[in-house]
C-alpha positions as CSV (number, residue, x, y, z in Angstrom):
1,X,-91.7,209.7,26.5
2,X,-88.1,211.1,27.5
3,X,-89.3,214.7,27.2
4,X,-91.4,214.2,29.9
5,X,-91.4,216.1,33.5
6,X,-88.4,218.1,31.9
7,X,-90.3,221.2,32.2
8,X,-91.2,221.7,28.4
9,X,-94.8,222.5,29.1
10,X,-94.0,225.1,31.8
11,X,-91.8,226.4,29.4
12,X,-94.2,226.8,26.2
13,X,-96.9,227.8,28.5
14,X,-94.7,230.9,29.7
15,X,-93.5,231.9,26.3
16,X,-97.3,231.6,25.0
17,X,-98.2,234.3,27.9
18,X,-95.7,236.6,27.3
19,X,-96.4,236.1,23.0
20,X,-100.1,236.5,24.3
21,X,-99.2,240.0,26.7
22,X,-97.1,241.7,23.6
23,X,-99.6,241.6,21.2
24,X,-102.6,242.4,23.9
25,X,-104.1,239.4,24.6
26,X,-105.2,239.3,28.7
27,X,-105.7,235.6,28.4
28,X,-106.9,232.3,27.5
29,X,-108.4,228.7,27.9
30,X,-106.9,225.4,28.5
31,X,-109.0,222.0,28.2
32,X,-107.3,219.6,30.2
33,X,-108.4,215.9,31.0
34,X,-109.0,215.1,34.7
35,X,-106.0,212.5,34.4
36,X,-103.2,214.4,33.1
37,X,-101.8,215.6,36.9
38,X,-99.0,217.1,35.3
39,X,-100.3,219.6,33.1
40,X,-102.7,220.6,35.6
41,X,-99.6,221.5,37.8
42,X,-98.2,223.5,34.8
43,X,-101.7,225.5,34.6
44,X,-101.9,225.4,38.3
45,X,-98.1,227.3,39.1
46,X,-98.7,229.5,36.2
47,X,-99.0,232.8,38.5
48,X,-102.2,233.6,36.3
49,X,-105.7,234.2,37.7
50,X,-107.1,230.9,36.7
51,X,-111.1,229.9,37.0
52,X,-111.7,226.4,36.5
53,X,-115.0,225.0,35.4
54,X,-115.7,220.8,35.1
55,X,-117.3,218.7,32.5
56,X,-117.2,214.9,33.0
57,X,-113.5,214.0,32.4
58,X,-112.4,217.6,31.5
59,X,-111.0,220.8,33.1
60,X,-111.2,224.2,31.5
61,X,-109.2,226.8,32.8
62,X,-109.8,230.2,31.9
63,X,-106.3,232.0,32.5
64,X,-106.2,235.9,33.0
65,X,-103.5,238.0,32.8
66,X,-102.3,241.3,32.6
């Protein structure tokens, strides 16, 4: 769709961590599926601590932050 590689998801993933970091959360989990390259990126360049774990076509991240 046109909103696509436009850098929304970047974007709502940054405000979510700083919403997250003002009311004290230190971080949380993403499931992903194993096709979606781009949203991995977004997780992936996030400057968070990030542990991944794999189940069949999914990817959890686990994002910390402080």
């Amino acid at each position: 769709d046109k909103w696509q590689n436009r850098g929304v998801g970047t974007f709502l993933l940054q405000f979510l961590i700083r919403a997250a970091r003002r009311n004290g959360i230190r971080g949380f989990t993403a499931e992903v599926l194993t096709e979606n390259k781009p949203m991995q990126a977004v997780f992936n360049k996030s400057n968070c601590r990030l542990k991944t774990d794999f189940s069949g076509n999914v990817i959890s991240y686990r994002m910390e932050f402080e």
